[in-house]
LUMMIBA-221449 format. One line per field, with one value per atom (N, C-alpha, C): residue number from 0; atom name; x, y, z negated. Coordinates in Angstrom, 1 decimal, always signed. Layout:
<sites>
resi = c(NUM,...) .
name = c(CA,...) .
X = c(X,...) .
Y = c(Y,...) .
Z = c(Z,...) .
</sites>
This chain:
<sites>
resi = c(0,0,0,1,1,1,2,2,2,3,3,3,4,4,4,5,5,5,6,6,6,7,7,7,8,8,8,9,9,9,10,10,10,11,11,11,12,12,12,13,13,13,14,14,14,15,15,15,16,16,16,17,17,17,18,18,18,19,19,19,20,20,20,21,21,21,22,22,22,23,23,23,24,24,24,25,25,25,26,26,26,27,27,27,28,28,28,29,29,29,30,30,30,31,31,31,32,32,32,33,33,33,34,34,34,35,35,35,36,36,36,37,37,37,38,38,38,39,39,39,40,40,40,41,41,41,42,42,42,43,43,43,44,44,44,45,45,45,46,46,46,47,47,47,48,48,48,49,49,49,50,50,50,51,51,51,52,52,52,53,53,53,54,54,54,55,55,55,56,56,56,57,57,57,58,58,58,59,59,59,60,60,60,61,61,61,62,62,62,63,63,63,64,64,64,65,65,65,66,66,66,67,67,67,68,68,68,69,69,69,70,70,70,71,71,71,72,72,72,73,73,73,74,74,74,75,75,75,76,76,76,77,77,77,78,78,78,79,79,79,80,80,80,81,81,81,82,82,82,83,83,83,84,84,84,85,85,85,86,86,86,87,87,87,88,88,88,89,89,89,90,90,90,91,91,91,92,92,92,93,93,93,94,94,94,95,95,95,96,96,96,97,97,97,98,98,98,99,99,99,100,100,100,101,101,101,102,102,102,103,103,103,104,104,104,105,105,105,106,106,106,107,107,107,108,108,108,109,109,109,110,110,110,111,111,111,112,112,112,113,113,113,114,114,114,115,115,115,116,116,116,117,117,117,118,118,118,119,119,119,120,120,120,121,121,121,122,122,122,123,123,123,124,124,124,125,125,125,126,126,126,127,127,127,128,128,128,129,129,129,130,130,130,131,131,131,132,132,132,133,133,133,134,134,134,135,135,135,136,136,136,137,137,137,138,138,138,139,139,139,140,140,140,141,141,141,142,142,142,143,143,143,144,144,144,145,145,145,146,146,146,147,147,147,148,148,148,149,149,149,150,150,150) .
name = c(N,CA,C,N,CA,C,N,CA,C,N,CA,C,N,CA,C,N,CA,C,N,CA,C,N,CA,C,N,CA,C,N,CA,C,N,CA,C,N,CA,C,N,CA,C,N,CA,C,N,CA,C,N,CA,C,N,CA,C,N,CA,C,N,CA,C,N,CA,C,N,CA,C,N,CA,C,N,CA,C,N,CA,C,N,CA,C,N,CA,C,N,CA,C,N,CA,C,N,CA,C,N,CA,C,N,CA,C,N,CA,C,N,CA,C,N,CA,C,N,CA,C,N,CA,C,N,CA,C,N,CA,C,N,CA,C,N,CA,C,N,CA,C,N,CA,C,N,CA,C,N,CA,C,N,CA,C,N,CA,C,N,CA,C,N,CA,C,N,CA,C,N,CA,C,N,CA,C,N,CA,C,N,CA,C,N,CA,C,N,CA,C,N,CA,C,N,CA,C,N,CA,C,N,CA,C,N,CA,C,N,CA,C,N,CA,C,N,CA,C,N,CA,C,N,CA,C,N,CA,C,N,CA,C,N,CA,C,N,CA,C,N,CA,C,N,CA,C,N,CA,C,N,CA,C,N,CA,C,N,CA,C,N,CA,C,N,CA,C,N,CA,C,N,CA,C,N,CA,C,N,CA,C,N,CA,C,N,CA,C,N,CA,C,N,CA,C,N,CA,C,N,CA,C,N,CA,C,N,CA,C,N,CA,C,N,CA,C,N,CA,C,N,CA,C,N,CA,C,N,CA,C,N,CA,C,N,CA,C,N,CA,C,N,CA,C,N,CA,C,N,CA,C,N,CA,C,N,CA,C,N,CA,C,N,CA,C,N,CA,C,N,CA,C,N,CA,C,N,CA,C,N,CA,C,N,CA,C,N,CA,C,N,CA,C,N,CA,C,N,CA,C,N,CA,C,N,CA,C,N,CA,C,N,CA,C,N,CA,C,N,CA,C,N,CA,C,N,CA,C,N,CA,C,N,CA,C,N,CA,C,N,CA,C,N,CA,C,N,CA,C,N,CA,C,N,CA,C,N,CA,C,N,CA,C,N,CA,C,N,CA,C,N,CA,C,N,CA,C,N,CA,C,N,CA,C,N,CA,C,N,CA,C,N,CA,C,N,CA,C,N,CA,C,N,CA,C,N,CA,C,N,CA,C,N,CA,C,N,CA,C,N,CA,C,N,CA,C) .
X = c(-235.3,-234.6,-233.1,-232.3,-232.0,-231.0,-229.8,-229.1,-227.7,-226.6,-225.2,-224.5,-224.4,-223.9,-224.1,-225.3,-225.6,-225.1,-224.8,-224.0,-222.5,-222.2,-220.5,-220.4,-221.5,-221.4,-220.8,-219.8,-219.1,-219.7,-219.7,-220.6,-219.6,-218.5,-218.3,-218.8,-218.9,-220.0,-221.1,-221.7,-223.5,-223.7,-222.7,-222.9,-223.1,-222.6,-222.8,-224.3,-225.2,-226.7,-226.0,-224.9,-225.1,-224.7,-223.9,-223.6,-225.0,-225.6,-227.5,-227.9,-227.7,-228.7,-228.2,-226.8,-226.2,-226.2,-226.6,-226.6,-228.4,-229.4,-230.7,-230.7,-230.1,-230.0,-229.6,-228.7,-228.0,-229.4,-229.9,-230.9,-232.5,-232.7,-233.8,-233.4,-232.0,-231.6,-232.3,-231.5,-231.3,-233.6,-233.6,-235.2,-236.0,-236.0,-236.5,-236.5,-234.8,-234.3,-234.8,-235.0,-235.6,-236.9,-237.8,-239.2,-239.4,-238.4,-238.4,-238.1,-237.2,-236.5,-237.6,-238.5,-239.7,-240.2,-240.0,-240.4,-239.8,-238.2,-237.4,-237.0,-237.2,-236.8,-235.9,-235.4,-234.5,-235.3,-234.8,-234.9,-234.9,-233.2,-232.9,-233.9,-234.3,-235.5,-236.4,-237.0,-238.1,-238.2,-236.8,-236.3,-237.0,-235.8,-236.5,-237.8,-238.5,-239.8,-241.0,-240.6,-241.5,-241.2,-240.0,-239.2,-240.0,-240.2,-241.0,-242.4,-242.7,-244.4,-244.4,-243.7,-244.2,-243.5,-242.4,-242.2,-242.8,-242.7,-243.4,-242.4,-242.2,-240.8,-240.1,-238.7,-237.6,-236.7,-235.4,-234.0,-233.1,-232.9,-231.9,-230.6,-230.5,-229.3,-230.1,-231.4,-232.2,-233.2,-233.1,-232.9,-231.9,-230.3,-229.4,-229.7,-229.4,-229.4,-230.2,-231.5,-232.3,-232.7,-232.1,-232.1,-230.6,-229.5,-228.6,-227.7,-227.9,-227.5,-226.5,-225.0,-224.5,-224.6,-224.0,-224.9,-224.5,-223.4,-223.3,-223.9,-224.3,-225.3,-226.2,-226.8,-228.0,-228.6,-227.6,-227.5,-228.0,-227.0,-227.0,-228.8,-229.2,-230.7,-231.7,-231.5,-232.4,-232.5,-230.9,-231.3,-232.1,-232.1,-233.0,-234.4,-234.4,-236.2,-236.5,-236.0,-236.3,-236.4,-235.6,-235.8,-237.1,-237.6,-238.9,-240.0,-239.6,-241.1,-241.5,-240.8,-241.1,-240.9,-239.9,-239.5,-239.5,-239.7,-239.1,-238.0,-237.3,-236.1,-235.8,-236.2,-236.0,-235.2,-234.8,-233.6,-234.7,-233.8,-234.4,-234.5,-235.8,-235.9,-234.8,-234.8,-234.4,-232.8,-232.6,-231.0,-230.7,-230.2,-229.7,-228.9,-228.6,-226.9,-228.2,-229.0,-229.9,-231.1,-231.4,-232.5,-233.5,-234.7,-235.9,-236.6,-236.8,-237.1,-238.5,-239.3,-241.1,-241.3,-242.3,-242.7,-243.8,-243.5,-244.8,-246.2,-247.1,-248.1,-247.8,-246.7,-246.2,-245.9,-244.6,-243.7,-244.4,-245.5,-246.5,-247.3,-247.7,-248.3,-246.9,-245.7,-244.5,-244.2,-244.6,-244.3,-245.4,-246.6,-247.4,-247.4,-247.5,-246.7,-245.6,-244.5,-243.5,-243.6,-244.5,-245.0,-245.4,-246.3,-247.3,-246.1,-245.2,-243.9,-243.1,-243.0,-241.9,-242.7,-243.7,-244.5,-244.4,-244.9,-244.2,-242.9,-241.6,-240.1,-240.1,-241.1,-240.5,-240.8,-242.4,-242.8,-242.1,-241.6,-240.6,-239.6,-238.9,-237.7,-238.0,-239.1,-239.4,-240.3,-240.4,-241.5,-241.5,-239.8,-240.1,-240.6,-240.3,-241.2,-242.6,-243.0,-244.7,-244.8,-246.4,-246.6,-246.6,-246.3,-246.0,-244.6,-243.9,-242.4,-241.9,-242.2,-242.1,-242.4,-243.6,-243.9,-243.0,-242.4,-241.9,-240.4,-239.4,-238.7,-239.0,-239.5,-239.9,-240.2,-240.9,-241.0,-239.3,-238.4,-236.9,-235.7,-236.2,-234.9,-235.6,-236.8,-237.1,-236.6,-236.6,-236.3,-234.5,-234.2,-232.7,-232.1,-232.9,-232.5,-233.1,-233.9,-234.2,-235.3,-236.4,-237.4,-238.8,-240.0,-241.1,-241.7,-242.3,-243.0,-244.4,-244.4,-245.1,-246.9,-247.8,-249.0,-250.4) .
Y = c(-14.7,-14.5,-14.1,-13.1,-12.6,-11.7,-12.4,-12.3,-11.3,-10.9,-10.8,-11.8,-12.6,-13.9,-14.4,-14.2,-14.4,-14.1,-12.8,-11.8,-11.9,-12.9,-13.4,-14.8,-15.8,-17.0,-16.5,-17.6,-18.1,-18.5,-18.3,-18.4,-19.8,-20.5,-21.4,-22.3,-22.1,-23.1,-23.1,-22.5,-22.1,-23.1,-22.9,-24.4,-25.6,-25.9,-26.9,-27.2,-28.3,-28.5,-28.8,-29.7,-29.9,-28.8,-27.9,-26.8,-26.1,-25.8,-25.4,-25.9,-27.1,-27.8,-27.9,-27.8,-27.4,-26.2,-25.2,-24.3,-23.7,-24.7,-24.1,-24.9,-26.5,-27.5,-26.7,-26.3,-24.9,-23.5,-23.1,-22.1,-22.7,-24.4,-25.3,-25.4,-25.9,-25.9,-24.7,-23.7,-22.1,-21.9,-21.8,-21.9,-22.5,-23.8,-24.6,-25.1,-24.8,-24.8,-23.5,-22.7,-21.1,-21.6,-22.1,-22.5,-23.0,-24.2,-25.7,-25.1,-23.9,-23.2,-22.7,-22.4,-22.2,-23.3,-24.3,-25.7,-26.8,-26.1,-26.7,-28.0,-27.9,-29.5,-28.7,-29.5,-29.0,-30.1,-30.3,-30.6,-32.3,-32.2,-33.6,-34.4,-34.0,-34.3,-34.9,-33.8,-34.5,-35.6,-35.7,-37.0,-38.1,-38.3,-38.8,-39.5,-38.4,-38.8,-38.8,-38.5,-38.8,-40.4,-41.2,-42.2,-43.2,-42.9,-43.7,-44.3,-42.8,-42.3,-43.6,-43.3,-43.9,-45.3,-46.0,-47.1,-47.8,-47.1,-48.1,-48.1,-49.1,-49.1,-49.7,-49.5,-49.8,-49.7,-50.4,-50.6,-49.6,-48.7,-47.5,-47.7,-48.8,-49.1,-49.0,-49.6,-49.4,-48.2,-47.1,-45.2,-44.9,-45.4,-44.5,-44.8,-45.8,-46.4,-45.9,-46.1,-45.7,-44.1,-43.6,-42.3,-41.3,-42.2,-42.3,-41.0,-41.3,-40.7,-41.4,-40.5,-41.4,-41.5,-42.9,-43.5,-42.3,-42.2,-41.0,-40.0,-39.2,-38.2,-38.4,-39.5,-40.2,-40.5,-40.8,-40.7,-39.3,-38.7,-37.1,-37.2,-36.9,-36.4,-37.3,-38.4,-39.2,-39.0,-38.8,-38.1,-37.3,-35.9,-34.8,-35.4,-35.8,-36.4,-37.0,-38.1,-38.8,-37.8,-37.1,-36.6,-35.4,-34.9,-34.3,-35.1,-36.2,-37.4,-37.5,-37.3,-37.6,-39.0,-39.8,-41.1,-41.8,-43.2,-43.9,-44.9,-45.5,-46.1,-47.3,-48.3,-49.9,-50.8,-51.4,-52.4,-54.0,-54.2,-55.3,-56.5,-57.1,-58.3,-59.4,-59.6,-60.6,-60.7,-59.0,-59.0,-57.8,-58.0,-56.9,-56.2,-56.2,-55.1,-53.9,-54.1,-53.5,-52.7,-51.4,-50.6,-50.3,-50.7,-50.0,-49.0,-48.1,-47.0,-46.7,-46.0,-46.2,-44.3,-44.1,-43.0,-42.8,-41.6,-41.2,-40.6,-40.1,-39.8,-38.1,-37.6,-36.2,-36.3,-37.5,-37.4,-37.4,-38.1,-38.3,-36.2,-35.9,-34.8,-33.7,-34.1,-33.1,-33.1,-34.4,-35.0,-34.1,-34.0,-33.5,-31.7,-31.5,-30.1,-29.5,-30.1,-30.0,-30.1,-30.5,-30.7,-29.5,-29.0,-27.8,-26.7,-26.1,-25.0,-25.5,-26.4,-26.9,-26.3,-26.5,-26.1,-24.2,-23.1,-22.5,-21.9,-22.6,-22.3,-23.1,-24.2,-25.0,-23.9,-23.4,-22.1,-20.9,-20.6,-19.6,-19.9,-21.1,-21.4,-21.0,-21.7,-21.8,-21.4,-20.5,-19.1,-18.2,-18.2,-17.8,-18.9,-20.3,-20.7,-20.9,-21.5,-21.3,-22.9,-23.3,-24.2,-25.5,-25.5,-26.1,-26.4,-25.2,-25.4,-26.6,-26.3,-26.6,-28.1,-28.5,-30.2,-31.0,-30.4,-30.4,-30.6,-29.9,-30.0,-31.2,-31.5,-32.3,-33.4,-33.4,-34.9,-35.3,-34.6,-34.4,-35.0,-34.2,-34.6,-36.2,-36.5,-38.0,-38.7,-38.3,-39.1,-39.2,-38.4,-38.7,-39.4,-39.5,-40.4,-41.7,-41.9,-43.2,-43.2,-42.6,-42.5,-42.3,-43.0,-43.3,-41.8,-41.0,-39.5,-40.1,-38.9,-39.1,-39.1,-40.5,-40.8,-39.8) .
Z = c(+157.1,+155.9,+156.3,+156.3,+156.6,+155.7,+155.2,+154.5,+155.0,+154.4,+154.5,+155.3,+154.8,+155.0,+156.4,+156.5,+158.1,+159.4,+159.3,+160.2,+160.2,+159.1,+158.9,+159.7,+160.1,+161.0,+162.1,+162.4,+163.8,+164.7,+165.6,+167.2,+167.3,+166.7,+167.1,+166.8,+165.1,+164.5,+164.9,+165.1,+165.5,+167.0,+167.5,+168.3,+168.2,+167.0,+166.4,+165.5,+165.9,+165.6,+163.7,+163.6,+162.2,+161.5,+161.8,+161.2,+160.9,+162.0,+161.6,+160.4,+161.3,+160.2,+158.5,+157.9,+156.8,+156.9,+157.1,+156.6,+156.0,+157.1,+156.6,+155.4,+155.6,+154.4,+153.4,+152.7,+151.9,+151.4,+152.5,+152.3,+151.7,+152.0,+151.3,+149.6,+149.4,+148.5,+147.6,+147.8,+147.1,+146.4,+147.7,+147.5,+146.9,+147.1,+146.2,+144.8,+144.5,+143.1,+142.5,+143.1,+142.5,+142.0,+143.2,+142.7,+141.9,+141.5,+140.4,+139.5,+139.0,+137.8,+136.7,+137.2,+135.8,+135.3,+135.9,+135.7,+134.7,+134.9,+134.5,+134.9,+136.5,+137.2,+138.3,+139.1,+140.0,+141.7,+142.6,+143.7,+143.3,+143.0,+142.4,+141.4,+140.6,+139.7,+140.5,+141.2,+142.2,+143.2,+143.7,+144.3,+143.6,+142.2,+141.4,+141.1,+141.1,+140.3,+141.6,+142.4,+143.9,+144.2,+144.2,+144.3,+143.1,+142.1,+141.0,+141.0,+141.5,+141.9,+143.0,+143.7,+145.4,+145.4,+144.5,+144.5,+143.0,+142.2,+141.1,+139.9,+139.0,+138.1,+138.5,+138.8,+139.5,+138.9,+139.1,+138.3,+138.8,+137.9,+137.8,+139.2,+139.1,+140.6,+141.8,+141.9,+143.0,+143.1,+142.7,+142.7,+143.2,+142.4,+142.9,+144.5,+144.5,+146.2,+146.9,+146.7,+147.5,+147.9,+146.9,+147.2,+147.5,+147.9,+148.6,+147.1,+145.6,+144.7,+144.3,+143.8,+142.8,+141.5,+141.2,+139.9,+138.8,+138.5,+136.9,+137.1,+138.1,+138.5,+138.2,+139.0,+137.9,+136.4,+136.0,+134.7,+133.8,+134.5,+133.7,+133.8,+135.3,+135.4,+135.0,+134.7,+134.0,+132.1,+131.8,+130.4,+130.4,+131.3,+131.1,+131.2,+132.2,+132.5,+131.1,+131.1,+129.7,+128.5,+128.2,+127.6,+127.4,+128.4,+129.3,+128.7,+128.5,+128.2,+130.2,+131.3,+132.1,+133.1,+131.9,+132.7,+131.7,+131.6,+130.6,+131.0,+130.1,+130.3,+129.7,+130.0,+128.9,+129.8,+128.4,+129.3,+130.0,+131.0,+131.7,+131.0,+130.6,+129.6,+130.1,+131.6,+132.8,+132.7,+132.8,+132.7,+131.8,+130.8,+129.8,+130.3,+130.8,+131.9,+132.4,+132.7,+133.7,+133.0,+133.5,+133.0,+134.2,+133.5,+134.4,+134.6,+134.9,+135.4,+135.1,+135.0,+135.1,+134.9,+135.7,+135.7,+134.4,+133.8,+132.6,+133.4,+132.4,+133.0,+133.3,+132.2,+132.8,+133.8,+133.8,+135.4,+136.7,+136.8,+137.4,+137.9,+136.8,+137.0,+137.3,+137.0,+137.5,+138.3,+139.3,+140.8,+141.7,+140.9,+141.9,+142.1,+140.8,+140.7,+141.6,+141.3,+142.2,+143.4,+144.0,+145.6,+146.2,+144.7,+145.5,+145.3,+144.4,+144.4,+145.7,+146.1,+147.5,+148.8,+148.0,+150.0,+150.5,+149.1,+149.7,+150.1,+149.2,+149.5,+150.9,+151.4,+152.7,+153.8,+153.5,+154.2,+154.4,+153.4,+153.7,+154.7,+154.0,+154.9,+156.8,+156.8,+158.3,+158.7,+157.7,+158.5,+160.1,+160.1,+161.7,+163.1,+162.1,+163.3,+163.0,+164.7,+164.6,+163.9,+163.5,+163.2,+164.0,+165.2,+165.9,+166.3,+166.1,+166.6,+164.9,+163.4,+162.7,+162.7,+163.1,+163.0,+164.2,+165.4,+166.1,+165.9,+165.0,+164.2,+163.2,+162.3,+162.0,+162.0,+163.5,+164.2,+165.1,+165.5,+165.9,+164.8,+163.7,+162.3,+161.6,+162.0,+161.4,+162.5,+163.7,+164.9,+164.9,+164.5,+164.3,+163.5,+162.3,+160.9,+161.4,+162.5,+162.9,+162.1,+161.4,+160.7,+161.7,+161.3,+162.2,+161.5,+162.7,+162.5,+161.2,+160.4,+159.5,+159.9,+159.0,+160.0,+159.9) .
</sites>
């Protein structure tokens, strides 16, 4: 993929692995919000609702956190969801200050959706490598986040 922009990078930066790595980070973005755009979800969304899916109903502070979001951001994207019929939102019986989170049965089906549009924008992205160089990468960027390679 092979843009303008490309041929304007610094060979000083390009030394730099996180400069790479922000810049394909930037080109995942672009792509995958393209994909999510008929859908009417964004990347962020998916966070989200993969996060619900895979923890269960959870308290709107333990999302932001866990998905390393800040909280009024959250807010904003949870109106839209909710509003989607994709999330629901009730206050905590325990603590009234506090809202719980719960996935719908759309949200649910928009989580899985959204998985299958990501795979080929991930494909693109790293289409010049082989399938091997790719899981390899892969198994390197979880190894740096201190994350166990996926089983």
């Amino acid at each position: 993929m092979t843009t303008p922009a490309n041929s304007q990078r610094l060979d000083a930066l390009l030394r730099w692995p996180t400069y790479a790595m922000g810049q394909l980070h930037r080109q995942a973005l672009r792509l995958i919000d393209d994909a999510l755009a008929p859908e009417g979800l964004s990347l962020r969304d998916y966070y989200v609702l993969v996060c619900l899916a895979e923890e269960g109903e959870m308290a709107q502070q333990q999302v932001a956190d866990r998905l390393g979001m800040d909280r009024s951001d959250l807010v904003k994207l949870l109106d839209r969801l909710e509003d989607a019929g994709k999330v629901t939102r009730r206050r905590d019986t325990n603590d009234r200050r506090r809202h719980v989170l719960a996935l719908t049965q759309k949200g649910q089906d928009a989580a899985t959706r959204t998985a299958e549009l990501c795979r080929p924008a991930t494909e693109q992205l790293l289409g010049r490598l082989s399938e091997q160089e790719q899981q390899t990468l892969h198994t390197l960027l979880l190894k740096a986040l201190g994350e166990a390679p996926p089983a």
